[in-house]
C-alpha positions as CSV (number, residue, x, y, z in Angstrom):
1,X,116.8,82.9,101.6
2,X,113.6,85.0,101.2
3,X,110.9,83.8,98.2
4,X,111.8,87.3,96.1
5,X,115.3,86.9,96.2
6,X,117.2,88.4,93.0
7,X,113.6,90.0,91.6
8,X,114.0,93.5,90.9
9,X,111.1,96.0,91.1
10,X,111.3,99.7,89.6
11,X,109.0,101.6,91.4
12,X,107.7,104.7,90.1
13,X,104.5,105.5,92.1
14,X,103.5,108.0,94.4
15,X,101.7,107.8,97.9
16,X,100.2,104.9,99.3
17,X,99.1,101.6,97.4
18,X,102.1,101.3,95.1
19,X,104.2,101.9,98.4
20,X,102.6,99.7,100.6
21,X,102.6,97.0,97.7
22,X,106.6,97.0,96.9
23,X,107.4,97.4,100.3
24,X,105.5,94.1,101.2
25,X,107.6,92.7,97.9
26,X,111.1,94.2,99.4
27,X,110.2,92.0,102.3
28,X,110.7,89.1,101.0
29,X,113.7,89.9,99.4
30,X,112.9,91.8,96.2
31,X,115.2,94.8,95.4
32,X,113.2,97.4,95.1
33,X,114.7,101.1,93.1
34,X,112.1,103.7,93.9
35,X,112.3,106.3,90.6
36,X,111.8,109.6,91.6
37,X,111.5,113.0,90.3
38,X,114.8,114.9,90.9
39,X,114.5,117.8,93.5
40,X,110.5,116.8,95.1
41,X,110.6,112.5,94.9
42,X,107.3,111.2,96.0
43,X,105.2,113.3,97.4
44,X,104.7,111.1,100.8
45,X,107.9,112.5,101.4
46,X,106.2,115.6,102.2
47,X,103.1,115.0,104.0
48,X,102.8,115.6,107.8
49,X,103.4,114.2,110.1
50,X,107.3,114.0,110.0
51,X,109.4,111.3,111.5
52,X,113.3,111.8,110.9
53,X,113.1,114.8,108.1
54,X,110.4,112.6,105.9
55,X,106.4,112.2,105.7
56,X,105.6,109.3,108.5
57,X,103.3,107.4,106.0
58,X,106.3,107.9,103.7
59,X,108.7,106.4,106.3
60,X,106.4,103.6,107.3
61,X,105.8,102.3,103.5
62,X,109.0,102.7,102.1
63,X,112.0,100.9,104.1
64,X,114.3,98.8,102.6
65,X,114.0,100.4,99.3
66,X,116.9,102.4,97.3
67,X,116.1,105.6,95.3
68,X,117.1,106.7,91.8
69,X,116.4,110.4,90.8
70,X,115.4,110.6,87.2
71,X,113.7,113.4,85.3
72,X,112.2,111.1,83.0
73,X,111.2,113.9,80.4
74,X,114.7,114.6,80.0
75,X,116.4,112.3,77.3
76,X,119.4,111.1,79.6
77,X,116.7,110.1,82.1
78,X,114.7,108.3,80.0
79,X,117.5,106.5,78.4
80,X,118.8,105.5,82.0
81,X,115.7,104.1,82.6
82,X,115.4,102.0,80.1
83,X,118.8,100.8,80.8
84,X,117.3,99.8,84.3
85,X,114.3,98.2,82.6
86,X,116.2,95.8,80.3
87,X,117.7,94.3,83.6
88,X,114.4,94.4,86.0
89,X,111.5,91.8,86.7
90,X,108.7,94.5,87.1
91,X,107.5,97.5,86.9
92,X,105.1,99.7,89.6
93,X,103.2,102.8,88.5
94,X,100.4,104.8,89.6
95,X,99.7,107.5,87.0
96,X,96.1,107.5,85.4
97,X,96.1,106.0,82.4
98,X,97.9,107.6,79.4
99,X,100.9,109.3,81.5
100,X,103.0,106.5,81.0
101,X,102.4,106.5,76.8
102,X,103.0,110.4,76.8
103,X,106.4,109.6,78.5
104,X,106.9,107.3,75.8
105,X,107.4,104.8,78.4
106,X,103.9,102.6,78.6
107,X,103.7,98.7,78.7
108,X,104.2,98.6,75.1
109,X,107.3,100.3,74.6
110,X,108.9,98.8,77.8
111,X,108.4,95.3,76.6
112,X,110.5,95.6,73.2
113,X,113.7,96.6,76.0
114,X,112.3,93.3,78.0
115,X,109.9,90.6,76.8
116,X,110.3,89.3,80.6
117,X,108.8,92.2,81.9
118,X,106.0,92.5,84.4
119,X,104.3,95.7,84.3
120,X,102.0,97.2,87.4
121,X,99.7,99.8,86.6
122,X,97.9,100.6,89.9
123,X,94.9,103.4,89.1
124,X,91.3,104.4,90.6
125,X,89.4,103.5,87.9
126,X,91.6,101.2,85.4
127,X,92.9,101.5,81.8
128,X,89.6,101.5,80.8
129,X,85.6,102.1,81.0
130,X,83.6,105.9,81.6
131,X,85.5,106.9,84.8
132,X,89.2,106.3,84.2
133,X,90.0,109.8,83.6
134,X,89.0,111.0,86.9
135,X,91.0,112.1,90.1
136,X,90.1,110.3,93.2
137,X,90.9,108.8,96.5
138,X,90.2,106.6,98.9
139,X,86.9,107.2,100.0
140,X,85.3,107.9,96.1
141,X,86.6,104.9,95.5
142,X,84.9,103.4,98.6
143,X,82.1,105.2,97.3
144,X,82.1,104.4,93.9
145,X,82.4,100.7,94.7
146,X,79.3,100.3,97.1
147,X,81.4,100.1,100.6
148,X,80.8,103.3,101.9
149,X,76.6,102.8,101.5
150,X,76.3,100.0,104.1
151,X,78.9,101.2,106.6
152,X,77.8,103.3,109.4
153,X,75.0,102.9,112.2
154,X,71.4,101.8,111.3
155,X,70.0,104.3,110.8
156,X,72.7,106.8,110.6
157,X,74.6,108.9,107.7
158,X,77.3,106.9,105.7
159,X,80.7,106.8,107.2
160,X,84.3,106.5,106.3
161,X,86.0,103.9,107.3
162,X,89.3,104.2,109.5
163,X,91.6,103.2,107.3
164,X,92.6,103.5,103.6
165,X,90.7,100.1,102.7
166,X,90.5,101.1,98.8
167,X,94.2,101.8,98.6
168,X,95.6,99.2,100.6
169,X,93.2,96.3,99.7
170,X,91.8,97.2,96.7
171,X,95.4,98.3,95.2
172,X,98.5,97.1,97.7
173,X,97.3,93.7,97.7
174,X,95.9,93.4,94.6
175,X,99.3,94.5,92.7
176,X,101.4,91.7,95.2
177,X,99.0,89.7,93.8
178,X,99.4,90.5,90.6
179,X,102.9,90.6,90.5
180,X,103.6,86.9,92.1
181,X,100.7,85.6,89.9
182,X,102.3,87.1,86.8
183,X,105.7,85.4,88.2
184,X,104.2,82.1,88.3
185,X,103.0,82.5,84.6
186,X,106.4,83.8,83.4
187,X,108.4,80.7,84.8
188,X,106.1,78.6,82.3
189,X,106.0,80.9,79.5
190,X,109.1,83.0,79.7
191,X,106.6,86.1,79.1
192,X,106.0,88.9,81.2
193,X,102.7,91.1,80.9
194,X,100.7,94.2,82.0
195,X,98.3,93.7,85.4
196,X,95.7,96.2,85.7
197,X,95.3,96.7,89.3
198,X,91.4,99.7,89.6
199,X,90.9,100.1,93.2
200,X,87.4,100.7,92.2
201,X,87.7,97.0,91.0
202,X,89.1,95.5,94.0
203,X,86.7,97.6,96.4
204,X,83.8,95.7,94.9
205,X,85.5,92.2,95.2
206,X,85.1,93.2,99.1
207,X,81.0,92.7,98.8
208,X,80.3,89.5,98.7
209,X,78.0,89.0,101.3
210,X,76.1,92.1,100.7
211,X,75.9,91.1,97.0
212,X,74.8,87.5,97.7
213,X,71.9,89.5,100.2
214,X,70.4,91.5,97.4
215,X,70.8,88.4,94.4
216,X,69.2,86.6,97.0
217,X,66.7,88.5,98.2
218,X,66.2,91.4,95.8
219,X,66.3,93.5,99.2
220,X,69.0,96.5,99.2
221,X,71.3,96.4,101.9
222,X,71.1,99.3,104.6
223,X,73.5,100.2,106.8
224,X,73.8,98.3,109.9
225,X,70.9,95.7,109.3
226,X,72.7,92.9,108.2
227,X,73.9,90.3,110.4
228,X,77.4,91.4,109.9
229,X,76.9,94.8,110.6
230,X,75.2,95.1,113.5
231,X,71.7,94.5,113.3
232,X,71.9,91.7,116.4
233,X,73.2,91.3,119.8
234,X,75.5,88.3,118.8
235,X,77.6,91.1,116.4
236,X,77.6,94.3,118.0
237,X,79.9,96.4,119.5
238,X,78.8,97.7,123.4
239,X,80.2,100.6,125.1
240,X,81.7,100.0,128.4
241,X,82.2,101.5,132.1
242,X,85.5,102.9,131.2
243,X,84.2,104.5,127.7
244,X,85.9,102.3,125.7
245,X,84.4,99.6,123.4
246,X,84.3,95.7,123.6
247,X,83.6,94.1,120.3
248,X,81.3,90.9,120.2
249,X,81.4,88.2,117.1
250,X,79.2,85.2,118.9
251,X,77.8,84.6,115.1
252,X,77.4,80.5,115.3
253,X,75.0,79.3,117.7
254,X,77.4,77.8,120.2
255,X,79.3,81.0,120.8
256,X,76.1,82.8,121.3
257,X,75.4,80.0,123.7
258,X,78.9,80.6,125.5
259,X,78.2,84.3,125.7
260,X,74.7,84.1,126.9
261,X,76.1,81.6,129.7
262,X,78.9,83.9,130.9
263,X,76.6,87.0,131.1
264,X,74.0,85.0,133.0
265,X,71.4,85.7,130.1
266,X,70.5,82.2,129.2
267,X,67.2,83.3,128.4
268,X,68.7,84.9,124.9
269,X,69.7,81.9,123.6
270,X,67.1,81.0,121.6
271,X,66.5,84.4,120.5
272,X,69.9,85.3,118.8
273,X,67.8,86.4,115.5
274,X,64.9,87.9,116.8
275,X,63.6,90.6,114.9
276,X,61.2,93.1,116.1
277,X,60.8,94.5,119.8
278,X,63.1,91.3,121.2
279,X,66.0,92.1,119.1
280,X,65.9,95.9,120.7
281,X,65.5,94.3,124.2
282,X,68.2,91.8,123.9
283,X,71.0,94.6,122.7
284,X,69.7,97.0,125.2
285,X,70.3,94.6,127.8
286,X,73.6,93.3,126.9
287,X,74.4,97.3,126.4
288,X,73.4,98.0,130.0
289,X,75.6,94.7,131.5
290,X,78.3,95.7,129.4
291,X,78.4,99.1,131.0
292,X,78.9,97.8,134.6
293,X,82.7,96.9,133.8
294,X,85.4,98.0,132.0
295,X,86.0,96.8,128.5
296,X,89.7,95.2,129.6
297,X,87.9,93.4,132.2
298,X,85.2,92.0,130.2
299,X,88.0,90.7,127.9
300,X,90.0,88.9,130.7
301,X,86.4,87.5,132.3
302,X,84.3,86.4,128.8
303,X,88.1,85.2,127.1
304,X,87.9,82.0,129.2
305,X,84.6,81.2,127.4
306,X,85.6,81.2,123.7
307,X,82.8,83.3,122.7
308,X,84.4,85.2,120.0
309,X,84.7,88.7,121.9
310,X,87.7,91.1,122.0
311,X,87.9,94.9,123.4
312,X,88.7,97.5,120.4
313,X,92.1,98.7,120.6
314,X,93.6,101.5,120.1
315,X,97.0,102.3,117.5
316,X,99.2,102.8,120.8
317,X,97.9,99.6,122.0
318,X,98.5,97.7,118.8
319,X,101.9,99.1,118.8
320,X,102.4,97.7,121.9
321,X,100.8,94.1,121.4
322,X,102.8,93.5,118.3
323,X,105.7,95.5,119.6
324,X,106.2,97.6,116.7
325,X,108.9,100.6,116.9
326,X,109.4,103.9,115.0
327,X,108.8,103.7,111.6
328,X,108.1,99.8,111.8
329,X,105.1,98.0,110.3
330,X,103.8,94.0,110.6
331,X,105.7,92.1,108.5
332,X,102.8,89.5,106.5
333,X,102.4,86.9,105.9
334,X,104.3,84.8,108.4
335,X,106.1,81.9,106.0
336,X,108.1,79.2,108.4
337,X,110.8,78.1,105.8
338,X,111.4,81.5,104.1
339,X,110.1,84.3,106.1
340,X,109.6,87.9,105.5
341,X,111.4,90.9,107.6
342,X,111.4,94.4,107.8
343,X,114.5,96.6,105.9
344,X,116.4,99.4,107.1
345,X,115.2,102.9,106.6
346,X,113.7,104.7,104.1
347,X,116.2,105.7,101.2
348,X,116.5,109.5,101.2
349,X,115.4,111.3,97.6
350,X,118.2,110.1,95.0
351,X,120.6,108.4,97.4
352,X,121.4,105.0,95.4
353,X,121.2,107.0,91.7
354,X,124.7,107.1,91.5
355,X,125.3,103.4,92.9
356,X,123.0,101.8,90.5
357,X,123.0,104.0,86.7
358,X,126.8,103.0,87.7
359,X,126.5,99.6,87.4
360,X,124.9,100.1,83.9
């Protein structure tokens, strides 16, 4: 038994976040119909790089799903879908606001067909407000949110992160949320309802600590000169012999203690927030006995110490450590009585249509 069991999710978005999100539904055991366009599908399908005739991203987002083709401008189409939303739990869509009405297929005329219905609309900006009309990605809404300003070196230029932190965060998680919070309400009320999921909304839920810096001191936070980015030797990242990187989180005293010990540097203890000239000496120093070994035998000496330090990985390594195949993802969370797992492969464009408009 998996907690989503006999929950079925229509998914009609495109790309990443709504992906990533009913993927993480499927599982745990929700049955997940992917609507797509007839002839082109989702446009991840696509995208290079290619791993078995589809997009990888595609691939990696996307098993355990089925697939339905439906032109939903055409009137069979539409009509087939409603059929499918008068049996489903919820709904997943990531058109900008007013697609879904046009279609004449938005929240309010999918809930006359099912008062039970729980309807996903993931967009940048929300239903709502100056900006919701505008295209974007990832990094605008990084941008847009605040992120993007205090990450990067001090110093230095604004950077983007690595990885899609808006989509997968700010949307992914935030419709899973949505969707199991708006579960919980309909087993008391018997009443589905819309979640607006705005990435822009759910990247600035990621700031508070550089929120609770300026309410609390009125100061703007700069990139990199913050305790959590950087600014001191207890939370820095040092280069080592090898080239690669060790990554060092000694924040509490007692693990800047354990570091300072197993480096030989006791003289640092009491300065783990210096400011000024010692602050630069102390990271110089640790930068220069970092670069006497490599960073995999730093991690196997300072490991023993519990001082919160760990060498920065690389995605082959990561595939190895949680011994991930092709096209396989981490499966979270981890649940002990009813856990998650990964489905089969990816449904190919339209292959379940006939399966399930049969059933109707």
């Amino acid at each position: 038994m998996r907690p989503l069991d006999g929950i079925t999710v229509l998914d009609l978005s495109r790309l990443l976040p709504g992906g990533a999100a009913t993927m993480l539904l499927a599982n745990f055991g929700a049955d997940v119909i992917k609507i797509e366009e007839p002839g082109t599908g989702d446009y991840g399908r696509a995208m290079p790089p290619f791993l078995d005739g589809e997009g990888a991203v595609f691939a990696l987002v996307n098993r355990g799903k089925k697939s339905v083709a439906l032109d939903l401008k055409d009137a069979r189409g539409k009509a087939a879908f409603l059929d499918l939303v008068s049996r489903a739990d919820v709904v997943v869509e990531s058109f900008r606001p007013g697609v879904m009405a046009r279609l004449g297929l938005d929240y309010q005329i999918l809930r006359v067909r099912n008062e039970r219905l729980i309807y996903i609309a993931i967009t940048g900006y929300g239903q709502d407000g100056p900006y919701k009309e505008m295209a974007g990605h990832d990094v605008n809404y990084m941008a847009l949110g605040g992120a993007i300003d205090i990450t990067g070196p001090e110093g230095g230029p604004p950077a983007i992160p690595g990885v899609q932190v808006a989509d997968l965060s700010g949307g992914a998680l935030q419709a899973v949320i949505g969707v199991l919070l708006a579960l919980a309400a309909r087993s008391r009320t018997g009443q589905g309802q819309m979640v607006d999921v705005a990435m822009l909304d759910g990247v600035a839920w990621l700031l508070p600590a550089a929120l609770a810096f300026y309410q609390g001191t009125g100061v703007i936070p700069e990139r990199g000169a913050s305790v959590l980015t950087g600014r001191y030797a207890c939370y820095h990242l040092y280069r080592c012999a090898d080239g690669r990187w060790i990554s060092v989180g000694a924040l509490e005293a007692k693990f800047w203690a354990a570091l300072c010990r197993a480096l030989a540097c006791e003289q640092f203890i009491p300065d783990q927030f210096a400011e000024g000239k010692r602050r630069i000496e102390i990271i110089e120093a640790l930068s220069g006995l970092f670069e006497s070994r490599s960073a995999e035998e730093w991690f196997v000496h300072l490991k023993p110490f519990d001082a919160c330090v760990a060498p920065v990985r690389n995605v082959s390594e990561v595939m190895r450590d949680f011994d991930l195949g092709k096209g396989e993802s981490v499966v979270v969370p981890r649940l002990s009585a009813t856990p998650g797992h990964l489905g089969g492969r990816p449904p190919r464009l339209g292959e379940h249509t006939d399966e399930q408009l049969g059933r109707l």
